[in-house]
MOPAC internal coordinates of N, CA, C and O (Angstrom, degrees):
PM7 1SCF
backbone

  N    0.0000 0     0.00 0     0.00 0    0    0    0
  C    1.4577 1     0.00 0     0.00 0    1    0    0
  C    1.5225 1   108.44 1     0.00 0    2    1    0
  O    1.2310 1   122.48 1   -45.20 1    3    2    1
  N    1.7410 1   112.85 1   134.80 1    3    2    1
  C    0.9290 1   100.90 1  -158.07 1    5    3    2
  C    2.1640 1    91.34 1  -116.06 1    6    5    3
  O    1.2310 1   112.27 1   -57.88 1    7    6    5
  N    1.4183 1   132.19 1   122.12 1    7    6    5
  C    1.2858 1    98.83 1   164.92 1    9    7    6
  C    1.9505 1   118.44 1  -116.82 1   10    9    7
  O    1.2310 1   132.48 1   -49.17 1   11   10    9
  N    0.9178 1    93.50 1   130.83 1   11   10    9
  C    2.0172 1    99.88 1  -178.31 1   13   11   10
  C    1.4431 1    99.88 1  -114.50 1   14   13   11
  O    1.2310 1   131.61 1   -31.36 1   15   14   13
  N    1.9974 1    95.18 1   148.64 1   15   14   13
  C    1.2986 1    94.88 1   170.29 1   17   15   14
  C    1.0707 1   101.05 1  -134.37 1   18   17   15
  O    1.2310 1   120.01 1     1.54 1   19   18   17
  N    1.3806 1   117.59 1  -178.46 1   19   18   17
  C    1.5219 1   129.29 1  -174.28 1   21   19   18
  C    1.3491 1   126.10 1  -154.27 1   22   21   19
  O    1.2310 1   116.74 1   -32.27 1   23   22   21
  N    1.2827 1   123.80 1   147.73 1   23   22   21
  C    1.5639 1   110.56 1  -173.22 1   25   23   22
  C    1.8802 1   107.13 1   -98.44 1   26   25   23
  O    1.2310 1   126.23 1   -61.93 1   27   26   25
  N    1.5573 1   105.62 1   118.07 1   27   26   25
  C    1.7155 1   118.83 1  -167.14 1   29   27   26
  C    1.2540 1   105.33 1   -83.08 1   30   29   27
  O    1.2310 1   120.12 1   -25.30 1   31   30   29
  N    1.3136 1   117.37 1   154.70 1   31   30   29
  C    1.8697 1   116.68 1   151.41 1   33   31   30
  C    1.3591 1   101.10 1   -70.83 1   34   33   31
  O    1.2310 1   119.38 1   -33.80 1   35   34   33
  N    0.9396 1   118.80 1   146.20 1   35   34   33
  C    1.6999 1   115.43 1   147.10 1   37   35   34
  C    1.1743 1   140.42 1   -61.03 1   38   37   35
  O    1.2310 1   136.02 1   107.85 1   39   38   37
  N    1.4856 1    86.59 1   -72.15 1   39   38   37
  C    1.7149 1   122.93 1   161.71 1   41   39   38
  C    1.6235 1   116.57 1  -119.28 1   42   41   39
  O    1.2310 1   131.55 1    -3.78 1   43   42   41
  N    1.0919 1    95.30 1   176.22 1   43   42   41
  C    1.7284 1    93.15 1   156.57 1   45   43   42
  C    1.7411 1   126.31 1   -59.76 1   46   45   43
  O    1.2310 1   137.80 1   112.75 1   47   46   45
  N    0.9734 1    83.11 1   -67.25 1   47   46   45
  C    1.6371 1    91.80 1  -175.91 1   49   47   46
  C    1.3963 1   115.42 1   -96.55 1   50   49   47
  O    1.2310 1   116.02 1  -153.61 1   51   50   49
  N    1.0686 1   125.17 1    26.39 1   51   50   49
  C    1.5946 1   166.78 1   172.01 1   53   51   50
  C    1.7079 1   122.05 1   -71.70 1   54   53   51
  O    1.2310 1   117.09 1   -39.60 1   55   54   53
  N    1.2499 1   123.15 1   140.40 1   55   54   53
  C    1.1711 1   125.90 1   167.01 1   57   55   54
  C    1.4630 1   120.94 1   -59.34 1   58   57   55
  O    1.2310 1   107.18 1   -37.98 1   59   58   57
  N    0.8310 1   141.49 1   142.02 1   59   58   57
  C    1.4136 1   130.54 1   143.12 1   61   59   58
  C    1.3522 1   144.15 1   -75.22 1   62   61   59
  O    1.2310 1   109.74 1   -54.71 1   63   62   61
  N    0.8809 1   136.85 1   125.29 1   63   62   61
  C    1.3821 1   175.55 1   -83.73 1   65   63   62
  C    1.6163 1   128.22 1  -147.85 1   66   65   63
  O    1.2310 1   118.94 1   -59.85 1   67   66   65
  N    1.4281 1   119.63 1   120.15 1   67   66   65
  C    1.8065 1   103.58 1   173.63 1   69   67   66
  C    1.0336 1   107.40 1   -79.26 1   70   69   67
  O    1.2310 1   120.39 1   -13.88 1   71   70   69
  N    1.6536 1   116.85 1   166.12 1   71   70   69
  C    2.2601 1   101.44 1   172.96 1   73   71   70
  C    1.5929 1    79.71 1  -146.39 1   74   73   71
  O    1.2310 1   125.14 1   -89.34 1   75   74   73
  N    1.2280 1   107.73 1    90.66 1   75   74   73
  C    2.1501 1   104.82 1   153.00 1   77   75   74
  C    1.0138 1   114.25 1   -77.60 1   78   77   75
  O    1.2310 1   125.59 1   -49.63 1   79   78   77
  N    1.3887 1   106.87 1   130.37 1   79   78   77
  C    1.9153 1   109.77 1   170.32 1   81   79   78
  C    1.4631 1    90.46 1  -140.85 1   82   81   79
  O    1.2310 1   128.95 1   -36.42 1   83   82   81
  N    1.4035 1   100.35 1   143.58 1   83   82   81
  C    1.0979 1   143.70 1   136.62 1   85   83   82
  C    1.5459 1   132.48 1   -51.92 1   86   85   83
  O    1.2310 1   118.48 1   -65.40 1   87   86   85
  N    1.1523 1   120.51 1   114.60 1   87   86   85
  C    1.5531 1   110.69 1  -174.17 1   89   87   86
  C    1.5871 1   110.24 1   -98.29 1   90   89   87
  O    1.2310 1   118.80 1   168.77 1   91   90   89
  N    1.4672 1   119.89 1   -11.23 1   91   90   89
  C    1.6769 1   122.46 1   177.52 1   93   91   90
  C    1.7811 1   102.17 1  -109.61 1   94   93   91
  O    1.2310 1   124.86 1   -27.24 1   95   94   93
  N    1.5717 1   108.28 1   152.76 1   95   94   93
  C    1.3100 1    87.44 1   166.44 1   97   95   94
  C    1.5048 1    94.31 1  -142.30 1   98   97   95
  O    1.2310 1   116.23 1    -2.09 1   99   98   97
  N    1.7031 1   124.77 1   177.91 1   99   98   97
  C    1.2267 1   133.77 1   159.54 1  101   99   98
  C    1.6788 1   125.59 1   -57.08 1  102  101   99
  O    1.2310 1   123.08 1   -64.25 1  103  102  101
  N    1.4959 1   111.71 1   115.75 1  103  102  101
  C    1.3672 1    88.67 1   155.33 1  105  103  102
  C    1.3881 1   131.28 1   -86.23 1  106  105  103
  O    1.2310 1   108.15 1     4.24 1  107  106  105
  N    1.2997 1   139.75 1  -175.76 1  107  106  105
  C    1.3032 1   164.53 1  -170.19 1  109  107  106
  C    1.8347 1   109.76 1   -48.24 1  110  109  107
  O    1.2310 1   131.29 1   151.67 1  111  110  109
  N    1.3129 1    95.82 1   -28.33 1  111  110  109
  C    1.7293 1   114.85 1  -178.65 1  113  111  110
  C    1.4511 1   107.90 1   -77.24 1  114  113  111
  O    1.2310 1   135.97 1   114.53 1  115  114  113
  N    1.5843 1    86.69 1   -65.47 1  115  114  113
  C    1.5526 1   107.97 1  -162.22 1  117  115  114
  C    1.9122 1   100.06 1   -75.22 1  118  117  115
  O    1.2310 1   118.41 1   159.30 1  119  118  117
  N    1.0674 1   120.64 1   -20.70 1  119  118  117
  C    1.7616 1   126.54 1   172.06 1  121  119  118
  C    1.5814 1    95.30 1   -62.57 1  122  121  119
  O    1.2310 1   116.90 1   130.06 1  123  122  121
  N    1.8674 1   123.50 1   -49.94 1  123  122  121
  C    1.7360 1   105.94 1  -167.44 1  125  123  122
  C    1.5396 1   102.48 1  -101.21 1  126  125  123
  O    1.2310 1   117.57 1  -151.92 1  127  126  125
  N    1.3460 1   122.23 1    28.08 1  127  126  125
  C    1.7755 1   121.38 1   168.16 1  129  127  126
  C    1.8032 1    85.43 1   -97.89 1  130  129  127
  O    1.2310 1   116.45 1   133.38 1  131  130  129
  N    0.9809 1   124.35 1   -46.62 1  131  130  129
  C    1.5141 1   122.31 1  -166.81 1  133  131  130
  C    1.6025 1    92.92 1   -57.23 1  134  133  131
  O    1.2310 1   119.95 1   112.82 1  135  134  133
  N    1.3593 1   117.70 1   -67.18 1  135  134  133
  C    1.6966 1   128.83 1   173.19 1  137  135  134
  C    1.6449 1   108.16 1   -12.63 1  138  137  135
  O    1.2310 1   126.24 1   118.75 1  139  138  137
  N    1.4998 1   105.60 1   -61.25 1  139  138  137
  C    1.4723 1   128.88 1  -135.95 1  141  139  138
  C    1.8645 1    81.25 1   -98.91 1  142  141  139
  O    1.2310 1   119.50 1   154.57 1  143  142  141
  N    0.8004 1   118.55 1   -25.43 1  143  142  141
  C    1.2610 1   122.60 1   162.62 1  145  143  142
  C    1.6633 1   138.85 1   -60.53 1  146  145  143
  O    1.2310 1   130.10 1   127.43 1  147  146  145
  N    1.0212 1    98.14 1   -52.57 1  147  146  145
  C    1.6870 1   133.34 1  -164.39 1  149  147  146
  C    1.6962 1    87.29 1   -87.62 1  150  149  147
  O    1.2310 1   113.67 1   137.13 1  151  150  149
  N    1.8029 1   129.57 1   -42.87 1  151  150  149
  C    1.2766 1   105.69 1  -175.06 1  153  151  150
  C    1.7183 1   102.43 1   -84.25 1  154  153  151
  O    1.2310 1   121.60 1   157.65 1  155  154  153
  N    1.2389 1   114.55 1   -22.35 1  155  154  153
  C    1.2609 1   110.04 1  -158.02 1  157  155  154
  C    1.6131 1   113.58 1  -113.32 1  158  157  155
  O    1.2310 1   121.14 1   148.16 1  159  158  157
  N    1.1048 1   115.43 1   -31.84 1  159  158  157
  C    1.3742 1   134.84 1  -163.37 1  161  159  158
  C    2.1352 1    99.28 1   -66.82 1  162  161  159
  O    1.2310 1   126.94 1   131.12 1  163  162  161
  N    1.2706 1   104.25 1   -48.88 1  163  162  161
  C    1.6681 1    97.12 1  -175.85 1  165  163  162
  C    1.5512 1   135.66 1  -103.32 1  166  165  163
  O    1.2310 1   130.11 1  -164.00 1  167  166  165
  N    1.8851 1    98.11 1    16.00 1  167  166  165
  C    1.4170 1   102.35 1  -165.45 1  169  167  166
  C    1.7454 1   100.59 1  -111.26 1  170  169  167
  O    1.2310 1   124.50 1   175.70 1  171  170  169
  N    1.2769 1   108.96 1    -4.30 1  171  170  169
  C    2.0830 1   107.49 1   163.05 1  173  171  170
  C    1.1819 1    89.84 1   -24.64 1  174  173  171
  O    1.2310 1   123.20 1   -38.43 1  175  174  173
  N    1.4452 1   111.48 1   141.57 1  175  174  173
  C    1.2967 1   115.44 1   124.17 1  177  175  174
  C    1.4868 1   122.12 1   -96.11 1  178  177  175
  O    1.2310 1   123.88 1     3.62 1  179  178  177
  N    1.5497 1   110.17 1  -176.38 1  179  178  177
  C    1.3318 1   125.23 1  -154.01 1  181  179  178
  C    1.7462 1   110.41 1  -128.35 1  182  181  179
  O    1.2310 1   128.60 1   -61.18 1  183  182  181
  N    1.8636 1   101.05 1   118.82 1  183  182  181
  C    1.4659 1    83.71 1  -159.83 1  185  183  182
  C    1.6203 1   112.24 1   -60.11 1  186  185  183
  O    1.2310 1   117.47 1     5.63 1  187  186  185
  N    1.3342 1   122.42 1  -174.37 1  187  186  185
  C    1.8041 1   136.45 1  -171.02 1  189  187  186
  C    1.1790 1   102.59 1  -159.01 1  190  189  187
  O    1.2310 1   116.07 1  -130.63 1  191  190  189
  N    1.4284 1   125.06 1    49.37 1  191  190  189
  C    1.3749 1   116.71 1   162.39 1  193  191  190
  C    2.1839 1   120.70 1    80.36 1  194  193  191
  O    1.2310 1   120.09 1    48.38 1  195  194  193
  N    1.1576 1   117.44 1  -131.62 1  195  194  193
  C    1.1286 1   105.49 1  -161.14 1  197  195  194
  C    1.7555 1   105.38 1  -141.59 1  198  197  195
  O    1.2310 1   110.07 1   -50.17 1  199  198  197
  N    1.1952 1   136.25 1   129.83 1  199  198  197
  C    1.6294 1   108.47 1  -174.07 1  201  199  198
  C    2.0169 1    82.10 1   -96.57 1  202  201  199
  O    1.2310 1   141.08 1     9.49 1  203  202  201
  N    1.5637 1    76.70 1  -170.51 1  203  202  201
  C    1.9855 1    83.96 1  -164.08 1  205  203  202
  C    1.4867 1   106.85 1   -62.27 1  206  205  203
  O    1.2310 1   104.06 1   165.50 1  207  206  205
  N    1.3602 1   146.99 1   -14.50 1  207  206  205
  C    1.0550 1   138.58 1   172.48 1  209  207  206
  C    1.3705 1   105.45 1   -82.27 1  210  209  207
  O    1.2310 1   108.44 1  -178.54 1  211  210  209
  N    1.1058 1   139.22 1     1.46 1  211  210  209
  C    1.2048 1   122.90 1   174.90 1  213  211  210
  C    1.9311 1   116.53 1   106.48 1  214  213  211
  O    1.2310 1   130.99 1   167.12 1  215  214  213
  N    1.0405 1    96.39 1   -12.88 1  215  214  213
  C    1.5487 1   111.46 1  -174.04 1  217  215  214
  C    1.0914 1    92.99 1   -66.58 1  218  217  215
  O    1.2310 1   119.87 1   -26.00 1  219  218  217
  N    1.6159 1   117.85 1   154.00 1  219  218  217
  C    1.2721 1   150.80 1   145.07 1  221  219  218
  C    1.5657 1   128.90 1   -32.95 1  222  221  219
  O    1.2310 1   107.38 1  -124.22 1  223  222  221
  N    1.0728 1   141.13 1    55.78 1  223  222  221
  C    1.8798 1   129.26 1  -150.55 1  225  223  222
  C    1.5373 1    85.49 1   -81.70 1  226  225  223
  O    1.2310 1   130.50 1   -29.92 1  227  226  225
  N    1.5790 1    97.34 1   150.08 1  227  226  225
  C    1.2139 1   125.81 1   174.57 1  229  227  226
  C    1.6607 1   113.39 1  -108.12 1  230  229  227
  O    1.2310 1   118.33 1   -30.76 1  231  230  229
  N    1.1870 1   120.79 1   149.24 1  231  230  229
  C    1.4534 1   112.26 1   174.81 1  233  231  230
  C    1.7166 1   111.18 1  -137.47 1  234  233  231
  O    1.2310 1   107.54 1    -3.05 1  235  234  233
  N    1.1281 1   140.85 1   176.95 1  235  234  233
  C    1.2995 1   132.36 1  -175.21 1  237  235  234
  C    1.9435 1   107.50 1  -112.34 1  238  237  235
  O    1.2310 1   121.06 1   -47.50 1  239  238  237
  N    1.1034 1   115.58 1   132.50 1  239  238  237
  C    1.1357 1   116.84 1   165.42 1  241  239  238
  C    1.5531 1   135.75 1    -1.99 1  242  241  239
  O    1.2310 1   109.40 1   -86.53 1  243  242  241
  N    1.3711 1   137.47 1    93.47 1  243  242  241
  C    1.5933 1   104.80 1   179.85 1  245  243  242
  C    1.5108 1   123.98 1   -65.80 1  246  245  243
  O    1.2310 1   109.01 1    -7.21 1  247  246  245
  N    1.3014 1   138.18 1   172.79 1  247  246  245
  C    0.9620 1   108.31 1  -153.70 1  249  247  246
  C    1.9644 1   101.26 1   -93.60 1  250  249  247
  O    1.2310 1   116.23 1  -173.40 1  251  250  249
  N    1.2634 1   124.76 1     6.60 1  251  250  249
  C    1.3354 1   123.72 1   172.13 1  253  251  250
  C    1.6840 1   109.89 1   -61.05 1  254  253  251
  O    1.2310 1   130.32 1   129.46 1  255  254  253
  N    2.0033 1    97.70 1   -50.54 1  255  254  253
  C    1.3992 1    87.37 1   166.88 1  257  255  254
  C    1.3699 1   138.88 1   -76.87 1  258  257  255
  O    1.2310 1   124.21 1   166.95 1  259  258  257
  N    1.2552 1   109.52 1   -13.05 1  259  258  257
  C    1.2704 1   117.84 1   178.37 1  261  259  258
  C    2.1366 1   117.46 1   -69.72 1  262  261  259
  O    1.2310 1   135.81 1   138.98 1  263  262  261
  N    1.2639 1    87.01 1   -41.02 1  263  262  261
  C    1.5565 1   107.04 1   154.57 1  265  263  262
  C    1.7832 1   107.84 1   -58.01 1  266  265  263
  O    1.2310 1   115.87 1   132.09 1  267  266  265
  N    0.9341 1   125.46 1   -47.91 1  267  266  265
  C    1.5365 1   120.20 1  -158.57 1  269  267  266
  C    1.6922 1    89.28 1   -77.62 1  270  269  267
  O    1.2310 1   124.40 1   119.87 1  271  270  269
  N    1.7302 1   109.16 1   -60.13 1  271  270  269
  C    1.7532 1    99.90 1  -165.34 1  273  271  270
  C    1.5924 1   105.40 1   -55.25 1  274  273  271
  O    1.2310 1   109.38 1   148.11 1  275  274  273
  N    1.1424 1   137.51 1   -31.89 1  275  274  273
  C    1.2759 1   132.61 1  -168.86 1  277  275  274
  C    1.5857 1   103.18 1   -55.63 1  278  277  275
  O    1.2310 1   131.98 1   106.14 1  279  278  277
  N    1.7706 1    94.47 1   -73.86 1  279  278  277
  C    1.8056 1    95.98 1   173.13 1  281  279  278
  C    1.5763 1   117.43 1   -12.69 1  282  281  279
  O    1.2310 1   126.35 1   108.42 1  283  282  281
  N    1.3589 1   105.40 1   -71.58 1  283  282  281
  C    1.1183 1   128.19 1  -178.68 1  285  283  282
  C    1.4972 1   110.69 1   -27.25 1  286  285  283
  O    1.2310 1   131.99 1    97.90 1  287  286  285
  N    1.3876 1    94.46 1   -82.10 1  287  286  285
  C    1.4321 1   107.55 1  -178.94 1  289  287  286
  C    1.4879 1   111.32 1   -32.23 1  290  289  287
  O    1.2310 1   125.39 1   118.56 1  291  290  289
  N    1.7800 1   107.25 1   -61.44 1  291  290  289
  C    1.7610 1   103.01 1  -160.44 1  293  291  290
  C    1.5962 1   105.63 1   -71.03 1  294  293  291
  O    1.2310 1   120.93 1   173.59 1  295  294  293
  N    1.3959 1   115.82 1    -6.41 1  295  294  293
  C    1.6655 1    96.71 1   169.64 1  297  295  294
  C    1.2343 1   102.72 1   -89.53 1  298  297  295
  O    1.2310 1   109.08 1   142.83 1  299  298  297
  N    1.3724 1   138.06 1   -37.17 1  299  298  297
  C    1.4022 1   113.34 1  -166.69 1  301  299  298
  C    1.7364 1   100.82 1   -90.28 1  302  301  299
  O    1.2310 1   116.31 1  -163.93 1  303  302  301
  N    1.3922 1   124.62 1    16.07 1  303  302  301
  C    1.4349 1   122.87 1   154.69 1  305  303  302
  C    1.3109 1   103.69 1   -75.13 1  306  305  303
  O    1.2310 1   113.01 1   124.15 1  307  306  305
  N    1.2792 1   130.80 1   -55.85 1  307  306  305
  C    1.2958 1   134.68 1  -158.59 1  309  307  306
  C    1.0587 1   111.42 1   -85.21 1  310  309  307
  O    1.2310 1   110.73 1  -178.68 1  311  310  309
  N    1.1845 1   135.04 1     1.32 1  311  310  309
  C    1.5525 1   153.34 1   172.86 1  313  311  310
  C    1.7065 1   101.05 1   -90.59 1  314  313  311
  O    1.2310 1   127.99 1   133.84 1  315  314  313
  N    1.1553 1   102.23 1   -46.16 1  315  314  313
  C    2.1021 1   103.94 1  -161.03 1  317  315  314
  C    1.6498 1    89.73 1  -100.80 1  318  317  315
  O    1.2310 1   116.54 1   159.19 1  319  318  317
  N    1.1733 1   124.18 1   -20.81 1  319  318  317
  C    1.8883 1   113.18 1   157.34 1  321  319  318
  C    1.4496 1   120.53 1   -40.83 1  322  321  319
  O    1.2310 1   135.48 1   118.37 1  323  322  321
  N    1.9275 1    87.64 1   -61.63 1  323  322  321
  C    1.4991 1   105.33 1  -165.78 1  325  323  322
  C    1.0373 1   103.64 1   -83.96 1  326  325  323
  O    1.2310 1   102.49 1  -170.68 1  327  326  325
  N    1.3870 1   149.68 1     9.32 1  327  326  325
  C    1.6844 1   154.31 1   170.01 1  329  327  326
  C    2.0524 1   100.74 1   -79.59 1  330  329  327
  O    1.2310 1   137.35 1   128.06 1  331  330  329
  N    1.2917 1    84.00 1   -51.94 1  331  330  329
  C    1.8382 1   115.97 1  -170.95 1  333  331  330
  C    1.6498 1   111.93 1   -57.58 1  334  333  331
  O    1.2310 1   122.75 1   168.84 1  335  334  333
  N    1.6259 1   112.35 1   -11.16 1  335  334  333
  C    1.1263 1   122.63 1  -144.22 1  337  335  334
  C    1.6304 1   116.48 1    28.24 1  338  337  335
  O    1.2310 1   115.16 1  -113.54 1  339  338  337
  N    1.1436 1   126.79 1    66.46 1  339  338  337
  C    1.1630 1   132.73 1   173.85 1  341  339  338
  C    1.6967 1   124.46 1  -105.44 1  342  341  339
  O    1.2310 1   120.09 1  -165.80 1  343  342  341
  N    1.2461 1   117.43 1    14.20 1  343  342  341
  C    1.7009 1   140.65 1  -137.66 1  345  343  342
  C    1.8190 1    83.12 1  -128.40 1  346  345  343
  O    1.2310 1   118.92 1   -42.08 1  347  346  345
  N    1.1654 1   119.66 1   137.92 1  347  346  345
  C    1.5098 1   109.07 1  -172.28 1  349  347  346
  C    1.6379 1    84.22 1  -143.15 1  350  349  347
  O    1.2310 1   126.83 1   -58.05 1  351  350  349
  N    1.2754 1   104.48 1   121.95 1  351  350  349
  C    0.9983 1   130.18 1  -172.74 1  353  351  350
  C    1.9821 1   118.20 1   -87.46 1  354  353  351
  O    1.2310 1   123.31 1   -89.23 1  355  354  353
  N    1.0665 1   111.26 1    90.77 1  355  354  353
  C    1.7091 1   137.39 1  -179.16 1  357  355  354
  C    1.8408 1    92.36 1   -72.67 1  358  357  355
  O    1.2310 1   132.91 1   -22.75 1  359  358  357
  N    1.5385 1    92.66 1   157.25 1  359  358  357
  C    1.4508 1   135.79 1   171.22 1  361  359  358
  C    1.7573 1    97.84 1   -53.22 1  362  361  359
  O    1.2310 1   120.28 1   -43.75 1  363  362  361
  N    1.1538 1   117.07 1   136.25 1  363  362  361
  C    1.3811 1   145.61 1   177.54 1  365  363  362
  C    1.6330 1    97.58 1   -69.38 1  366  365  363
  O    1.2310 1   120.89 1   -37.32 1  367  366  365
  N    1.7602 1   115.91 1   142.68 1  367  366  365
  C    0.9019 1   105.08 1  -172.10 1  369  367  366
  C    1.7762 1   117.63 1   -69.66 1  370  369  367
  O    1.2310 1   125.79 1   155.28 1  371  370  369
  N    1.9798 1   106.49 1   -24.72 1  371  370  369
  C    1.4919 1    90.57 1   172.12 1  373  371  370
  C    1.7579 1   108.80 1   -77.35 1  374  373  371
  O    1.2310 1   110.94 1  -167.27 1  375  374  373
  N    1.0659 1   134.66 1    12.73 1  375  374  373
  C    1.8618 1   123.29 1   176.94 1  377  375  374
  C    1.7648 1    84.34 1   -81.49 1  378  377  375
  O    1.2310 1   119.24 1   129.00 1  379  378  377
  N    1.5056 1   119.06 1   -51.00 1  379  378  377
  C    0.9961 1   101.27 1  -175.51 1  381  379  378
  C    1.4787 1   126.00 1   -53.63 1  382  381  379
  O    1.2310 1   126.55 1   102.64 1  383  382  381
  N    1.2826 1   105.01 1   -77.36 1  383  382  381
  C    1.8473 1   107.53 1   177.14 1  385  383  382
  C    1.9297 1   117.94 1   -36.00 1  386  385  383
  O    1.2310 1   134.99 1   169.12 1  387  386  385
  N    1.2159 1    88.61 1   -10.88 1  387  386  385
  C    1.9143 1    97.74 1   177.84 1  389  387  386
  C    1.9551 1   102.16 1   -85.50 1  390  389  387
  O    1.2310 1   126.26 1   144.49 1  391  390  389
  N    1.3538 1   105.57 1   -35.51 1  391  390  389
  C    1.3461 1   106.46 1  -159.38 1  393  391  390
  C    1.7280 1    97.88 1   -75.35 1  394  393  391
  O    1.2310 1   127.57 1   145.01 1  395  394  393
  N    1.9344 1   103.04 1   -34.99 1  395  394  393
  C    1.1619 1   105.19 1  -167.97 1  397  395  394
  C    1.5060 1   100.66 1   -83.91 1  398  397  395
  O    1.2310 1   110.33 1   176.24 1  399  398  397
  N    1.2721 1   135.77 1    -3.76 1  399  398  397
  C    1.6734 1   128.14 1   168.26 1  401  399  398
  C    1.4247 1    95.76 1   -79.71 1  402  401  399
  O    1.2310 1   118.65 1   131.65 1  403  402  401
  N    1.6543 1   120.18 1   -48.35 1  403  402  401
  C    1.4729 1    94.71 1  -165.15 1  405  403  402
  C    1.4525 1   122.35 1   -61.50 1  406  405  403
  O    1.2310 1   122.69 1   143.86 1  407  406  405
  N    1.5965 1   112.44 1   -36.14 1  407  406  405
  C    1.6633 1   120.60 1   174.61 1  409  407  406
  C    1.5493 1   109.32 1   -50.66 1  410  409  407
  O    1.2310 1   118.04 1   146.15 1  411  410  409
  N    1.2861 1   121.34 1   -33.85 1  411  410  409
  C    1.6525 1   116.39 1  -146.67 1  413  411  410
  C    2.0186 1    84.36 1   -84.85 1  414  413  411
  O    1.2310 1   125.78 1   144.51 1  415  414  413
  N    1.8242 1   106.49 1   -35.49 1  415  414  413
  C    1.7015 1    91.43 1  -164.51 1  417  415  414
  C    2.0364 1    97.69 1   -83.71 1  418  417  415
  O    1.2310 1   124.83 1   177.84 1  419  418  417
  N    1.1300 1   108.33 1    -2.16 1  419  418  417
  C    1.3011 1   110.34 1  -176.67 1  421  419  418
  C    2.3429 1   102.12 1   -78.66 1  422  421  419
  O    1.2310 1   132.75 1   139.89 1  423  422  421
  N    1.1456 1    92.97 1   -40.11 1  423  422  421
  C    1.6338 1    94.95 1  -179.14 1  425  423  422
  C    1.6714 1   111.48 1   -69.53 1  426  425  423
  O    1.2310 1   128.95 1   158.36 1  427  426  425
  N    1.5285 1   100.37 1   -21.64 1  427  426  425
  C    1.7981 1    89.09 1  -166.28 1  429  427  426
  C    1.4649 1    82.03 1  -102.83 1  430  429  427
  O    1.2310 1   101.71 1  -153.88 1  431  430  429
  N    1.0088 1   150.98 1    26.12 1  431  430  429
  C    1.3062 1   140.91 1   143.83 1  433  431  430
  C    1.6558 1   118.78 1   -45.54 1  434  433  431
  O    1.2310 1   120.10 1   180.00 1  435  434  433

């Protein structure tokens, strides 16, 4: 995935403008694994040993690991997307900036 940005006209007599694009996008699959992820994927807890009865204590992530499983996660998401062909492949950022020169000399016509 590639993302570039660029600084746009707007208008003519107009400010200018950032334009990020993205050239890959999510499909419909890979949009509710991120979902199914994000509710479920980072709230495990992590066992901590035993309280005096013998029980199991649970503790919550610190946030180094919580940082690390995520990493984790979004490469081997973006790995089993793009295996899945699930990765939908968009216009290059110059097709874009080409499409948006041809529209802009097509309006001041």
């Amino acid at each position: 995935m590639t993302t570039t940005a660029w600084i746009q006209d707007r208008y003519d007599n107009d400010r200018k403008t950032v334009v990020v694009h993205d050239d890959e996008y999510l499909s419909l699959r890979a949009k509710l694994t991120f979902q199914l992820i994000e509710r479920w994927g980072l709230v495990a807890a992590m066992p901590d040993g035993e309280d005096s009865s013998g029980r199991a204590k649970l503790r919550l992530p610190t946030s180094q690991e919580l940082v690390t499983r995520s990493c984790e996660i979004s490469e081997l998401l973006f790995d089993e997307c793009g295996r899945r062909n699930w990765l939908i492949k968009g216009p290059s950022a110059e097709e874009l900036k080409q499409k948006i020169d041809d529209d802009t000399r097509k309006t001041r016509r």
